[in-house]
DRENTORKOL-3810 file (N, C-alpha, C; in nm, 4 decimals):
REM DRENTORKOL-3810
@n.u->8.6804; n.v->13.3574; n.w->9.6281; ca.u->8.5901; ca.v->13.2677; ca.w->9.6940; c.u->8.4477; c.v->13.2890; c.w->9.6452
@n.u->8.3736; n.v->13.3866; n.w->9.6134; ca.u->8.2764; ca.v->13.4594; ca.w->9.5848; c.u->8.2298; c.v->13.3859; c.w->9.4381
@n.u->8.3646; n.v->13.4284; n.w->9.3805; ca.u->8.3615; ca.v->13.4076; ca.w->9.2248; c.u->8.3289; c.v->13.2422; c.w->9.2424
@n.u->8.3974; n.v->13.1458; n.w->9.2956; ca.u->8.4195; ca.v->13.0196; ca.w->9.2715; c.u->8.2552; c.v->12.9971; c.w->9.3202
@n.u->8.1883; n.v->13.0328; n.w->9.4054; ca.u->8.1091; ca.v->12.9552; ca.w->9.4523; c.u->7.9288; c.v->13.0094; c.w->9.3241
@n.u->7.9762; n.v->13.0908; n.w->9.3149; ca.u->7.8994; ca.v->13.1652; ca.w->9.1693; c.u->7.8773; c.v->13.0765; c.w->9.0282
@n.u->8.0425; n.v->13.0474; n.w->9.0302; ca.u->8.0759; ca.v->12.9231; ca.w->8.9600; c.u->8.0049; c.v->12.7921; c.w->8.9667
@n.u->8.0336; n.v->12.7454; n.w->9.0863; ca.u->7.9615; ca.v->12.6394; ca.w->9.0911; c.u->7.7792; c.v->12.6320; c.w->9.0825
@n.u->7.7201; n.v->12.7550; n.w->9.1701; ca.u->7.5981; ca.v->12.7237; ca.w->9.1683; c.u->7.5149; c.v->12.7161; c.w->9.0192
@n.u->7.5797; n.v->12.7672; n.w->8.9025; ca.u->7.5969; ca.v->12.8447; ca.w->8.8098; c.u->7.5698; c.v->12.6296; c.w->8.7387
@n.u->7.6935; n.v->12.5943; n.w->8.7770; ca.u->7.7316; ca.v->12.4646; ca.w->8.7044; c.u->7.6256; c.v->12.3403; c.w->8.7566
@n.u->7.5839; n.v->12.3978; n.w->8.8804; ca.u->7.4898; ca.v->12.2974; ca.w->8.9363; c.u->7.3358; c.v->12.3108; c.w->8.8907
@n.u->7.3395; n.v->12.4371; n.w->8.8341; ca.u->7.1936; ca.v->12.5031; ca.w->8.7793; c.u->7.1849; c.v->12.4544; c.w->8.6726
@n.u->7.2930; n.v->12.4485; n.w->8.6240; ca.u->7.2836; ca.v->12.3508; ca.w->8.4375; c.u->7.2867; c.v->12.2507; c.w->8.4848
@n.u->7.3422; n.v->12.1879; n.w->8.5002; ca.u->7.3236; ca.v->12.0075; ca.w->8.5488; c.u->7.1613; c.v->11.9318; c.w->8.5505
@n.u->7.1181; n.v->12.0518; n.w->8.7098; ca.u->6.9785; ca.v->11.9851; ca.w->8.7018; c.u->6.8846; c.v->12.0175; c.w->8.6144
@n.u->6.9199; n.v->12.1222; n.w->8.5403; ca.u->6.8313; ca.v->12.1871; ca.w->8.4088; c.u->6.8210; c.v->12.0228; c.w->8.3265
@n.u->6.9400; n.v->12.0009; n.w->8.2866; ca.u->6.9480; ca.v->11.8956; ca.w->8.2080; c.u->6.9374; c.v->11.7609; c.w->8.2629
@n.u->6.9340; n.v->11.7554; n.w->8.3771; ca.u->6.9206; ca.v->11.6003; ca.w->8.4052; c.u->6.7115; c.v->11.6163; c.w->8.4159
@n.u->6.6582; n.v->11.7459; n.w->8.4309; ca.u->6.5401; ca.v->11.7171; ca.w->8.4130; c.u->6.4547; c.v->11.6889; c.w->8.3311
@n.u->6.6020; n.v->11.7167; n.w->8.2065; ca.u->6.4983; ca.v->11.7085; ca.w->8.0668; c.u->6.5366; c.v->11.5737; c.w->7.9877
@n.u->6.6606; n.v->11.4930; n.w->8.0367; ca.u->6.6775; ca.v->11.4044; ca.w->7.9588; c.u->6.5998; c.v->11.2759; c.w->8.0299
@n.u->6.5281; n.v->11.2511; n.w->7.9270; ca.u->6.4755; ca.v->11.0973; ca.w->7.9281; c.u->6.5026; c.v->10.9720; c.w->7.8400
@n.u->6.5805; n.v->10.8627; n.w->7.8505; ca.u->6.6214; ca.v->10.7715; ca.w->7.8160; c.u->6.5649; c.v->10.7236; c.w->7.7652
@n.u->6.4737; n.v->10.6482; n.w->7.8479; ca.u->6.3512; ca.v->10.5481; ca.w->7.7813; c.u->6.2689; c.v->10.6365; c.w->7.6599
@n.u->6.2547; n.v->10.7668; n.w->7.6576; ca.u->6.1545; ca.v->10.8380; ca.w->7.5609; c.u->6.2287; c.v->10.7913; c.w->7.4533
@n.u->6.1409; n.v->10.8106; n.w->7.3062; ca.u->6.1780; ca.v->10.7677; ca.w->7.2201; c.u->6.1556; c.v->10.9399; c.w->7.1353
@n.u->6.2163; n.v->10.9500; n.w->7.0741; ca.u->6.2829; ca.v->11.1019; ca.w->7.0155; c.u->6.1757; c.v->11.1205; c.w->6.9268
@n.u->6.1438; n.v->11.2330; n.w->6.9454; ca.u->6.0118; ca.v->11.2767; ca.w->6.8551; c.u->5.9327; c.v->11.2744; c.w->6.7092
@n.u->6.1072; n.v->11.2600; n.w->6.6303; ca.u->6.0728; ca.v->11.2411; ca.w->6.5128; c.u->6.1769; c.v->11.1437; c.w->6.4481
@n.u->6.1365; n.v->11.0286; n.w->6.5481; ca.u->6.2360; ca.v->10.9023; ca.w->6.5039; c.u->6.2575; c.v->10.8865; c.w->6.3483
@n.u->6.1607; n.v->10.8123; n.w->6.3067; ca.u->6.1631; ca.v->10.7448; ca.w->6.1553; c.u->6.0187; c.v->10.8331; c.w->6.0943
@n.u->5.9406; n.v->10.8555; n.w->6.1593; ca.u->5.8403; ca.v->10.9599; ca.w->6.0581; c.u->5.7124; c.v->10.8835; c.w->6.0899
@n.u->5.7078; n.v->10.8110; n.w->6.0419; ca.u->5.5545; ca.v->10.7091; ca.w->6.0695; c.u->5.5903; c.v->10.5856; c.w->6.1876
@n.u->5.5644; n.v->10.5907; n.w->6.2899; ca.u->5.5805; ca.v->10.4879; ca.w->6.3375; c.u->5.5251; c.v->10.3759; c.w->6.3569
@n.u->5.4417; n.v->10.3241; n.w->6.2465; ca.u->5.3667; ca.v->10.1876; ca.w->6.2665; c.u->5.4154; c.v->10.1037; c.w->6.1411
@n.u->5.5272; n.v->10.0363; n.w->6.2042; ca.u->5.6411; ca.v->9.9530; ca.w->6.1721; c.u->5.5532; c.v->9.8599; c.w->6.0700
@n.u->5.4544; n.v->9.8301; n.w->6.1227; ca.u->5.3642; ca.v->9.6860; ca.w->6.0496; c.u->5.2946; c.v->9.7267; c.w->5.9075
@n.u->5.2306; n.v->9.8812; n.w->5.8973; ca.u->5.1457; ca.v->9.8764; ca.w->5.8042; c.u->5.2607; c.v->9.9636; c.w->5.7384
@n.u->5.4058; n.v->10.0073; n.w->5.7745; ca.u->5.4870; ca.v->10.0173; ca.w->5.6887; c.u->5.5402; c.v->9.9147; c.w->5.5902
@n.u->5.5709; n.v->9.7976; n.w->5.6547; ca.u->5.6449; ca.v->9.6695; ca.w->5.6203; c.u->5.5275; c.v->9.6453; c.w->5.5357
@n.u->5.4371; n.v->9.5972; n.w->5.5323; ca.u->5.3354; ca.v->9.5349; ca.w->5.4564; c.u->5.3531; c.v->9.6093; c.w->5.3192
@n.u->5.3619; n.v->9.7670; n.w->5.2990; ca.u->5.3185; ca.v->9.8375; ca.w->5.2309; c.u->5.2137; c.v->9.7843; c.w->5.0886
@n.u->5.1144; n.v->9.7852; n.w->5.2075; ca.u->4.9671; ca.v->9.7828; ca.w->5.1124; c.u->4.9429; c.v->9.6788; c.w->5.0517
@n.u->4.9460; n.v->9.5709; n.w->5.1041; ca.u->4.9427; ca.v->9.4234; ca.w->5.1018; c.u->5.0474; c.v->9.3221; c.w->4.9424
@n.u->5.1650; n.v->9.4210; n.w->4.9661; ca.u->5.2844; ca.v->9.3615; ca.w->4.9334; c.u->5.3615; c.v->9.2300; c.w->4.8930
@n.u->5.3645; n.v->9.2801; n.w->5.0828; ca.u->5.4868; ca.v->9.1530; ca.w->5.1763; c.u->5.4095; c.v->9.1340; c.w->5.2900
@n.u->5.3762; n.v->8.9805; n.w->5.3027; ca.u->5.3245; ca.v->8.9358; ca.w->5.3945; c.u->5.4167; c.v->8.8845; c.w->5.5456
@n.u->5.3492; n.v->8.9500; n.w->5.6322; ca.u->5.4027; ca.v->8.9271; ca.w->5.7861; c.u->5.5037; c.v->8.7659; c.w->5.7883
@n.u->5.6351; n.v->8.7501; n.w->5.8014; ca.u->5.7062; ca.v->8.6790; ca.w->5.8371; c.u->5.7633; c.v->8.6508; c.w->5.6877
@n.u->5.7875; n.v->8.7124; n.w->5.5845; ca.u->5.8090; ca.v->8.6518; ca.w->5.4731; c.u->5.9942; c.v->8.7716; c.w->5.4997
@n.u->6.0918; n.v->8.7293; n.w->5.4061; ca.u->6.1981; ca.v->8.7645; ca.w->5.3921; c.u->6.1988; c.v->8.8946; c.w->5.3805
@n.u->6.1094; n.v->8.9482; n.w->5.3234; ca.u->6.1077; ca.v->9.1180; ca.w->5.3150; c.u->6.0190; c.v->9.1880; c.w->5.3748
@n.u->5.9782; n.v->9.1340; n.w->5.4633; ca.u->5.8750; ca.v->9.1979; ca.w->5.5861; c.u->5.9923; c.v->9.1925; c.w->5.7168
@n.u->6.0662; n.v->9.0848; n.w->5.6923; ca.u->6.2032; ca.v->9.0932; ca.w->5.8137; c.u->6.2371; c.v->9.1794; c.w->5.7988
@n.u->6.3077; n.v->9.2087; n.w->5.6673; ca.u->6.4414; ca.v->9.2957; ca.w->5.6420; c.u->6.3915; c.v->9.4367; c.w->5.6427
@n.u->6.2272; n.v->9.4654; n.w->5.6137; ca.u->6.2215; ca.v->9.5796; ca.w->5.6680; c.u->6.2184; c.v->9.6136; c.w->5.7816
@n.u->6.1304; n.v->9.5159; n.w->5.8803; ca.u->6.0996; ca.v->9.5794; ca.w->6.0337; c.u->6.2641; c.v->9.5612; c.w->6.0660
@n.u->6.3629; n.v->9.4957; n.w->6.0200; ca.u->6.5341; ca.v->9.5137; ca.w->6.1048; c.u->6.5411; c.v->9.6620; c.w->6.1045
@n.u->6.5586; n.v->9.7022; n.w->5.9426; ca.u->6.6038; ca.v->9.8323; ca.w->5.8674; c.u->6.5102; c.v->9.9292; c.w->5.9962
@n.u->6.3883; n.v->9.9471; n.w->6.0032; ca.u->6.3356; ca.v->10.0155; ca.w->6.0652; c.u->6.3637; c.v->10.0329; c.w->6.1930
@n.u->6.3811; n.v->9.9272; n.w->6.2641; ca.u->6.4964; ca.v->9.8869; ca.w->6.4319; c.u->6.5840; c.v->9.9983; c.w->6.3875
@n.u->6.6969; n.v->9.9572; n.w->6.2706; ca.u->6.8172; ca.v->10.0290; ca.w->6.3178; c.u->6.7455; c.v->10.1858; c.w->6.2582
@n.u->6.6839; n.v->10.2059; n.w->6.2090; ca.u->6.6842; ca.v->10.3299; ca.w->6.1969; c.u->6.6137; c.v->10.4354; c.w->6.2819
@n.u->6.5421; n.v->10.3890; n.w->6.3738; ca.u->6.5065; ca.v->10.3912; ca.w->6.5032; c.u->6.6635; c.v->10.3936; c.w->6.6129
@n.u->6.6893; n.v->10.3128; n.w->6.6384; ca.u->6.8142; ca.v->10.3380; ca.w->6.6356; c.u->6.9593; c.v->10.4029; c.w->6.7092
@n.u->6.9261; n.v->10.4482; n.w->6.5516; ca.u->6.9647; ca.v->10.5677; ca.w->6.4940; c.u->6.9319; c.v->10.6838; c.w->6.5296
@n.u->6.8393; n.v->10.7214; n.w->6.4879; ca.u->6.7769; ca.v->10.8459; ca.w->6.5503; c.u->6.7689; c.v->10.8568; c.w->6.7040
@n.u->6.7334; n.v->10.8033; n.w->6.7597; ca.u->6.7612; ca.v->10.7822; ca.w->6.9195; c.u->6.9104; c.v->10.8028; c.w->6.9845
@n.u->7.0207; n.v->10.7175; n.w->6.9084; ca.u->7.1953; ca.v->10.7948; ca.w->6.8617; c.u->7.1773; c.v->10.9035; c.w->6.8600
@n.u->7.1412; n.v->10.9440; n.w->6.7866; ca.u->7.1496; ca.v->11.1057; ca.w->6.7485; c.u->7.1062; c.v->11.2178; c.w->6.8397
@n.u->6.9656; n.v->11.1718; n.w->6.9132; ca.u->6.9226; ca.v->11.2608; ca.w->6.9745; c.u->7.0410; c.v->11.2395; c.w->7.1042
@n.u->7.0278; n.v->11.1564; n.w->7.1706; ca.u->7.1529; ca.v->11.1152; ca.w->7.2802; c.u->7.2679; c.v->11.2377; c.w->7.2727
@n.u->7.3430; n.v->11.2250; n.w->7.1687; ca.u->7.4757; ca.v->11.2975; ca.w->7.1267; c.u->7.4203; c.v->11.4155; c.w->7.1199
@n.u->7.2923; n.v->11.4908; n.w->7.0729; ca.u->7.2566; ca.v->11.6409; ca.w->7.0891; c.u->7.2875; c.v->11.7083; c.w->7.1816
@n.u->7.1621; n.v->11.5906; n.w->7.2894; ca.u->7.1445; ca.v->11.6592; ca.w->7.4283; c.u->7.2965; c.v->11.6267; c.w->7.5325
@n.u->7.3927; n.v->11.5310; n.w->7.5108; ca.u->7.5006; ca.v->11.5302; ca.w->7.5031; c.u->7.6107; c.v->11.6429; c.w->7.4984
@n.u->7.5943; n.v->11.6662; n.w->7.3874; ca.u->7.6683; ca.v->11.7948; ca.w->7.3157; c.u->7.6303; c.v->11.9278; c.w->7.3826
@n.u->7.4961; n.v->11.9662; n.w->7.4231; ca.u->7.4160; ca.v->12.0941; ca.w->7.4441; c.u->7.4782; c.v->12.0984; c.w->7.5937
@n.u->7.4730; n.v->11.9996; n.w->7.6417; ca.u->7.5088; ca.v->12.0015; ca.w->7.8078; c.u->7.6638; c.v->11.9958; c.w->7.8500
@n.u->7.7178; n.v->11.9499; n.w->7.7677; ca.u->7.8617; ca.v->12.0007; ca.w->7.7109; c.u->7.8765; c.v->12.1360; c.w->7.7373
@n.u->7.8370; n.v->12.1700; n.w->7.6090; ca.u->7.8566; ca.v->12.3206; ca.w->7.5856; c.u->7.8341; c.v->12.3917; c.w->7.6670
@n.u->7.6799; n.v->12.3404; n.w->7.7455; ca.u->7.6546; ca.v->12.4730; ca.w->7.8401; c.u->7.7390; c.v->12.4644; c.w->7.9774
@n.u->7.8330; n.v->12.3758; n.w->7.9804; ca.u->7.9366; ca.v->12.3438; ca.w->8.1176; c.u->8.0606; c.v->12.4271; c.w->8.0360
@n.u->8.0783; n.v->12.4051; n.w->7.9562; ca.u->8.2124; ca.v->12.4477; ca.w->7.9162; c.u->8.1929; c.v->12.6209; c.w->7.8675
@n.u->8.0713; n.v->12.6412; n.w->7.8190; ca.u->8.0687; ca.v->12.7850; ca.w->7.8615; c.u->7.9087; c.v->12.8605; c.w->7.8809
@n.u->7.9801; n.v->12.8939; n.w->8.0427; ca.u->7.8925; ca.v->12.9290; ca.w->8.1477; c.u->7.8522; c.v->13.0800; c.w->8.1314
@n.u->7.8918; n.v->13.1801; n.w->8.0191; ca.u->7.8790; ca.v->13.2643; ca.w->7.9933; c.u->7.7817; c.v->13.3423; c.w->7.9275
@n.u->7.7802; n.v->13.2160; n.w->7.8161; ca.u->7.6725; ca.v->13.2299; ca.w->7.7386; c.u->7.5200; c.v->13.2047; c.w->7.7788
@n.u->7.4410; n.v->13.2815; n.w->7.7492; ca.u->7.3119; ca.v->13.2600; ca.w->7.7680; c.u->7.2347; c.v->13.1174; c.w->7.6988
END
């Protein structure tokens, strides 16, 4: 009985650890690297705003944004995983 309830407080201590740190809406720290989508796309008066390759970059940049946002998800995912499945480890 002792043990089980050790257990749990143990499982409830990780939980809120992690539900305090995950934020959804944040956008992951080191998404795409530069984040000013516009004076990327342009690159240095190029491709002008609304032309075929000012699209196809700001898309590319969406998904790769993304992406990285995927990724971070599945980390903190994974980490909170782990730290449920073993409660042992520090």
């Amino acid at each position: 009985m002792r043990q089980t309830s050790a257990r749990l407080a143990l499982v409830l201590t990780a939980v809120l650890s992690l539900t305090a740190c995950a934020a959804r809406n944040q956008a992951p720290a080191v998404a795409v690297g530069d984040n000013d989508d516009d004076a990327v796309c342009r690159a240095g008066g190029k491709t002008a705003p609304g032309s075929a390759e000012y699209v196809a970059c700001r898309k590319d940049r969406d998904v790769q944004r993304q992406r990285a946002e995927a990724r971070a998800d599945r980390r903190q995912r994974d980490l909170g995983e782990f730290m449920l499945n073993h409660p042992d480890r520090p």
